[in-house]
Backbone bond lengths (Angstrom), bond angles and torsions (degrees), N, CA, C in turn:
res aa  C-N    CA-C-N  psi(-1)  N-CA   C-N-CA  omega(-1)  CA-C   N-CA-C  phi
1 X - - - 1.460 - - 1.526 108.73 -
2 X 1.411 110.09 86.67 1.481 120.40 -176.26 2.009 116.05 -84.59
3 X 1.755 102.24 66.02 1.662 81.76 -170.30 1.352 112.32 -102.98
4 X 1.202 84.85 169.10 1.531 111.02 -160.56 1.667 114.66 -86.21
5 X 1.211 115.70 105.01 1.491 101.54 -172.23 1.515 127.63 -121.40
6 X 1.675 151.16 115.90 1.468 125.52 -146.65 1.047 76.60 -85.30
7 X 1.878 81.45 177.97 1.821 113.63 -160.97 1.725 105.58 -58.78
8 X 1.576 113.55 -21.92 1.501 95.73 -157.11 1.481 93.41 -98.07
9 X 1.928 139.22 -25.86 1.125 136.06 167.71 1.420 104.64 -36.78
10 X 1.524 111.28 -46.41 1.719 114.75 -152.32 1.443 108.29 -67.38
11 X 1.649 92.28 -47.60 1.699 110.46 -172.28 1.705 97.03 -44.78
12 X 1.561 119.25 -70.04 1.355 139.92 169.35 1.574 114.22 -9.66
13 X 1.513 115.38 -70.14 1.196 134.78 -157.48 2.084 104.04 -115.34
14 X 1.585 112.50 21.18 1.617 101.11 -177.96 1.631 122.72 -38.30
15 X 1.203 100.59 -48.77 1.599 111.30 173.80 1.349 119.85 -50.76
16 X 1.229 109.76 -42.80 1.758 115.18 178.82 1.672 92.09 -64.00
17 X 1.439 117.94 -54.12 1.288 125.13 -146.33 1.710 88.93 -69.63
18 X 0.909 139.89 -42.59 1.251 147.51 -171.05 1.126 115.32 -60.15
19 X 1.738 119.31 -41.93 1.327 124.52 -171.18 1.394 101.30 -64.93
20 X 1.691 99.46 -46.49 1.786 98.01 -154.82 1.207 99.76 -78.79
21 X 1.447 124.20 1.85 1.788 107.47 161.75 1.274 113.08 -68.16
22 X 1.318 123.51 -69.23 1.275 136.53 157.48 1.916 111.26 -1.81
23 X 1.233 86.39 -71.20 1.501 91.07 -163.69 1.639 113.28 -90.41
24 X 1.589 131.91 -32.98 0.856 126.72 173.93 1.885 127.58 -124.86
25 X 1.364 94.72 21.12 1.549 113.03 179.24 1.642 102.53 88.30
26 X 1.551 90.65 -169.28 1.324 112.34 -146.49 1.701 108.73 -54.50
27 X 1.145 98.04 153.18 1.450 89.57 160.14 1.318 114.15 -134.30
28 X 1.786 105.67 125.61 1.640 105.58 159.21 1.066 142.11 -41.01
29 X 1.497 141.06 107.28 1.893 116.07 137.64 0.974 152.82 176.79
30 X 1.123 124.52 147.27 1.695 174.08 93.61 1.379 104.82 87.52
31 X 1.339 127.41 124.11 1.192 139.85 176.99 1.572 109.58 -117.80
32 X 1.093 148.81 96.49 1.904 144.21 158.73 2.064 89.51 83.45
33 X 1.312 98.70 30.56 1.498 101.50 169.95 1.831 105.51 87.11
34 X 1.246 127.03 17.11 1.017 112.15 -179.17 2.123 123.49 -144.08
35 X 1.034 142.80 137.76 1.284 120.11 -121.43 1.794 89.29 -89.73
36 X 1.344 116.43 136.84 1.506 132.09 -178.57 1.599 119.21 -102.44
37 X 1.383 115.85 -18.64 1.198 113.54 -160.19 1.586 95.75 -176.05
38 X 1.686 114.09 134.75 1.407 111.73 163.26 1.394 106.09 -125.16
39 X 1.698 104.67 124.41 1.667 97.07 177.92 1.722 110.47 -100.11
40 X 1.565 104.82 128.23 1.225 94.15 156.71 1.776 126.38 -149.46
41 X 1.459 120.55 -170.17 1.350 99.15 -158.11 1.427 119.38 -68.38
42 X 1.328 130.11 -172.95 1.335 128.10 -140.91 1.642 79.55 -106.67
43 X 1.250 110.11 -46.47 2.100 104.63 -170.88 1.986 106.54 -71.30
44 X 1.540 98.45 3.62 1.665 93.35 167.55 1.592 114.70 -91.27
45 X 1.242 91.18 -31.92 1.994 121.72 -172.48 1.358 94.94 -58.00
46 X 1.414 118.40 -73.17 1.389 133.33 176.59 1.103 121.54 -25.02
47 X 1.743 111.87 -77.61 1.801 122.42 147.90 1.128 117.63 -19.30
48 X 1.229 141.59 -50.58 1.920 118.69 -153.95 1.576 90.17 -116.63
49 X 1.606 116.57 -14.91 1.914 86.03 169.31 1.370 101.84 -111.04
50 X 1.031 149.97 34.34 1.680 164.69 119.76 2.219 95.73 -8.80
51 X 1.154 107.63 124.13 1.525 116.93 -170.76 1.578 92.48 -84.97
52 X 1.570 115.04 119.98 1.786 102.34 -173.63 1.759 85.76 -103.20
53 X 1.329 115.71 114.21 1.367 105.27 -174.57 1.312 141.94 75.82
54 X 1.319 151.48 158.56 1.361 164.32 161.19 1.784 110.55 -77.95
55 X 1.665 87.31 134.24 1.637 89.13 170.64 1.351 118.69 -25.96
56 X 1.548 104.32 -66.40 1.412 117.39 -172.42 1.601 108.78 -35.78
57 X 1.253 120.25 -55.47 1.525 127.19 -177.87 0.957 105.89 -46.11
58 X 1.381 124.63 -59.72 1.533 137.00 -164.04 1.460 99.00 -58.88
59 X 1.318 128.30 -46.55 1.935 116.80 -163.41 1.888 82.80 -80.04
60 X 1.563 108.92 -51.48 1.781 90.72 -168.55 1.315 108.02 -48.08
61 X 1.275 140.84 -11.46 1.928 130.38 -175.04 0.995 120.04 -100.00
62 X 1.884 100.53 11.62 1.752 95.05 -149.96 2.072 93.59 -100.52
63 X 1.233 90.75 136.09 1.543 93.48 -176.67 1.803 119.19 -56.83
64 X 1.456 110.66 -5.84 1.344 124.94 160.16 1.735 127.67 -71.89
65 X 1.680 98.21 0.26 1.834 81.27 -170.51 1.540 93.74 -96.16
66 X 0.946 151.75 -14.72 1.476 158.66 172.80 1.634 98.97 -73.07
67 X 1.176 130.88 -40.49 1.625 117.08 -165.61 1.686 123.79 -58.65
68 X 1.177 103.59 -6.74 2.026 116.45 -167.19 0.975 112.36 48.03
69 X 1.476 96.51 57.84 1.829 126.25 162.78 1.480 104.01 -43.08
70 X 1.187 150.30 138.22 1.339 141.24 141.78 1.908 114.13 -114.72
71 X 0.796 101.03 115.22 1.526 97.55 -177.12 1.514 114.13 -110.05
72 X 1.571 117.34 104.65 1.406 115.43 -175.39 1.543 101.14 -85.53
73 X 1.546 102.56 161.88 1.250 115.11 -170.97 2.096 107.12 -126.17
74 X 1.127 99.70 138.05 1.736 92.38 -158.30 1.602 96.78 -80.23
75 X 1.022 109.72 136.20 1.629 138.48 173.75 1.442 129.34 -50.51
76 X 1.854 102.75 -28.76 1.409 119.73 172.59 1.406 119.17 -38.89
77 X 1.623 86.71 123.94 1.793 109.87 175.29 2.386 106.01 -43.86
78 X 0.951 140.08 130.00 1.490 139.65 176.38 1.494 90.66 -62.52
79 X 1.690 115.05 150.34 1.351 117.77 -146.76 1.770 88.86 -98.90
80 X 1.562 103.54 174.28 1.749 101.82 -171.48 1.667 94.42 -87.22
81 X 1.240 107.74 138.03 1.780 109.02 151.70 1.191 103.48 -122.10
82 X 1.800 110.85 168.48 1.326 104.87 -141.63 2.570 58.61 -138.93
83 X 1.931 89.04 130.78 1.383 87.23 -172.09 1.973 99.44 -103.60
């Protein structure tokens, strides 16, 4: 139940708006008709930016380290600036 609520309903009713994050996901809302802010609960927040692993993991899984990638790197002198 994703609703949609403007800034001054929300301001009005935060507590309601709060619960039903909690309990039934996010809630939209709406600034001059357009979406400003999504609140939702803190153990959803937690979940999706949660670190799954280390860089390192991430390139070792990556179906690219087996291909005999070679990646040259250009030789060019760094250009003059004048300070």
């Amino acid at each position: 139940m994703d609703k949609k609520w403007s800034v001054a309903e929300a301001k009005a009713k935060f507590s309601e708006v709060v619960d039903l994050a909690q309990s039934h996901g996010p809630q939209t809302v709406t600034r001059n008709g357009r979406t400003a802010v999504v609140i939702v609960a803190a153990e959803e927040w937690e979940r999706k930016n949660k670190r799954r692993g280390s860089l390192a993991e991430f390139f070792a899984a990556s179906p690219l380290r087996e291909s005999q990638l070679i990646v040259r790197r250009p030789r060019d002198r760094p250009r003059k600036v004048d300070l």
